[in-house]
N, C-alpha and C positions, 0 to 999 in steps of 0.2 A: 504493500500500500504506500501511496504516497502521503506524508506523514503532514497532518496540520500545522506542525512548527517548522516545517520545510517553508511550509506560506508565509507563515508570520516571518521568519526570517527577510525572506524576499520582500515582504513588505515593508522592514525596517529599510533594509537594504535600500531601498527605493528612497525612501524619504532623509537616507544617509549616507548617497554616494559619495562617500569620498573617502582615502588612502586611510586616516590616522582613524573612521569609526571601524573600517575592517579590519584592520591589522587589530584592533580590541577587542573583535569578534570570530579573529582566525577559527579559534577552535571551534566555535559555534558551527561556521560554515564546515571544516572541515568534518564536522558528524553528520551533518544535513547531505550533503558529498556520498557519504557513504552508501546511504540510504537512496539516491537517485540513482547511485551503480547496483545497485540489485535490483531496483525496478527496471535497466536498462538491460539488464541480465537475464531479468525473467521476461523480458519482451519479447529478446531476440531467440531466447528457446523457445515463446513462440512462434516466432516467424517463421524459423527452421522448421516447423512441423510441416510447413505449408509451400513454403520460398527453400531457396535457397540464396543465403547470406554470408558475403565477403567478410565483413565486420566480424573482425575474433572476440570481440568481447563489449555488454554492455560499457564497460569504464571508457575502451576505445570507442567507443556509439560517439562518448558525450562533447560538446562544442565548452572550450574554457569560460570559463566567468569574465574574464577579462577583457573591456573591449581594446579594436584597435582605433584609437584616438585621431592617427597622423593625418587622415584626408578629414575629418569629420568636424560640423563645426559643435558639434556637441564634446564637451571635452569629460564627459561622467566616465569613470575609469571602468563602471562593471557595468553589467548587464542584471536585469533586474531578475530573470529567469533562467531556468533551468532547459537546457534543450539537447538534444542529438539525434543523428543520422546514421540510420543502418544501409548501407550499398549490399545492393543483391549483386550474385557473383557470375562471373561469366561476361563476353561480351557480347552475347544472343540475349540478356536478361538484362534490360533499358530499365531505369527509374531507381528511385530508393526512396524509401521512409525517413522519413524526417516526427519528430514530437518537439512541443513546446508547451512549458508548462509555469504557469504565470498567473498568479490572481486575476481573476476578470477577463484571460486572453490566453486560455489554453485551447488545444485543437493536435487534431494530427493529419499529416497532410502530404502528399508526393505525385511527384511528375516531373514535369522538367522546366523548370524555371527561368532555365536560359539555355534554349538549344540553340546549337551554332548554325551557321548557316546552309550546312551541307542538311544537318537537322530537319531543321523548317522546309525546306523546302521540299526533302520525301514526305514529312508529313502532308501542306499542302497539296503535293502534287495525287498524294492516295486520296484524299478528301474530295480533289476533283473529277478525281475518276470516279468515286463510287463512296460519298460521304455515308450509305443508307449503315455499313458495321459500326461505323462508328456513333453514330446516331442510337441505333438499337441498344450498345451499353450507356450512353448516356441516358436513354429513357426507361433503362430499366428501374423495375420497383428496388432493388437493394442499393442500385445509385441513387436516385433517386431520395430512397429514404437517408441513408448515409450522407450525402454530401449534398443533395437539392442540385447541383446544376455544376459545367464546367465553370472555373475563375482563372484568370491568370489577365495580362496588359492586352489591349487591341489595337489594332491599328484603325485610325478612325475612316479612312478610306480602303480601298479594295490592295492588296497587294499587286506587285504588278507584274504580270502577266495573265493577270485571269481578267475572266469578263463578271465586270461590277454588276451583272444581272445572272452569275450563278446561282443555284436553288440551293447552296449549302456557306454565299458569301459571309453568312454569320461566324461558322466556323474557322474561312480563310483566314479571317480579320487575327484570328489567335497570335500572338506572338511568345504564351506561356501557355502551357495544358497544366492545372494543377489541380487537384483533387485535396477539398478538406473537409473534417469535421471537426466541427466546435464542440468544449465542453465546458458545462458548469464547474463554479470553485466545489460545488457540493461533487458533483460525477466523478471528479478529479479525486477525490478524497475518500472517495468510498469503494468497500472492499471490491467493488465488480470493475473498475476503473479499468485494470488491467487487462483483463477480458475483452471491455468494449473498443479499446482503444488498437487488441489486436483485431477486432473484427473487423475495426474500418480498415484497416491496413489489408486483412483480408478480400475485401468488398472492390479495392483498388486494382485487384489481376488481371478480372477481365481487360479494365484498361489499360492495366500494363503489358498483357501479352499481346494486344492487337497490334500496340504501338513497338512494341519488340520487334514483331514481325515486320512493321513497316517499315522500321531502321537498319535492320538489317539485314535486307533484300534491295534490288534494284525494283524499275518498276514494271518486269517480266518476273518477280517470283525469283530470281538468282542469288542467292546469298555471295552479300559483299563481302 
């Protein structure tokens, strides 16, 4: 479980970014630490049931507390939240898991957030050939209930090379495919937390196997 003084933590945290109230609270954090690497631990031996996962271990899952300051004009040294990333393995196996877990702004969530250009453009080009697969996991009832709809940036016009009177230009417009679900401080904290949070992850295959396929094939079927 994730533990309620993991929150309260993060919530002082929040309201005491800075070097001289953490270093006062080293240890605090570092017991809170602990407890987010078994949770990250018992995720990933879910996910394994299901997936298969590069990530040797929840503790490697986790993203540091520490932010990085240099480009940013926000200069708060931590991060108010708890988060990490499991990569599934293989390079026929596109996407990975990502969690964030944060008062008021937890969720779990994956896709590709930034596909490069060679990326986008199979995706694209599959969608104009024949959007109706990928359509059919987006309307299904366990997407659906899971995550209510695709999210990621758009383009506010048509990419270009397609015709802005496509019957699937909604889709074109994507420039991120990501999949989340939201949870409550209460979901987050209570004993099935665990469970639900690998279901969405679960619920994500479909769309990650379509888009596997589409990444790593040409657009005759030929594995790149």
């Amino acid at each position: 479980m994730i533990s309620a003084s993991g929150f309260r933590f993060l919530k002082n945290l929040k309201q005491n970014n800075n070097r001289e109230w953490f270093a006062a609270h080293k240890d605090e954090f570092d017991a809170e630490l602990v407890n987010i690497e078994k949770f990250a631990d018992a995720l990933l031996k879910k996910l394994n049931v299901h997936d298969v996962i590069e990530t040797p271990s929840g503790k490697k899952s986790l993203f540091r507390i520490y932010r990085d300051t240099r480009f940013s004009k926000d200069k708060t040294p931590y991060k108010a939240h708890w988060s990490g990333k499991f990569q599934r393995a293989g390079k026929h196996r596109r996407g990975g898991y990502y969690f964030h877990l944060e008062p008021g702004n937890s969720f779990a969530a994956g896709g590709f957030f930034g596909p490069n250009a060679g990326d986008l453009k199979l995706i694209r080009n599959d969608i104009a050939f024949d959007p109706s697969p990928l359509r059919a996991i987006l309307n299904s009832k366990p997407f659906i209930d899971t995550f209510g709809e695709l999210r990621g940036e758009q383009l506010k016009t048509t990419p270009k090379g397609f015709p802005a009177d496509h019957e699937a230009v909604g889709l074109l417009r994507y420039k991120q495919f990501l999949l989340i679900r939201h949870f409550t401080d209460e979901e987050v904290l209570s004993p099935g937390f665990l469970a639900a949070a690998d279901e969405a992850f679960r619920n994500m295959r479909p769309f990650f196997d379509h888009m596997s396929e589409v990444l790593t094939a040409d657009g005759n079927g030929i594995a790149l």
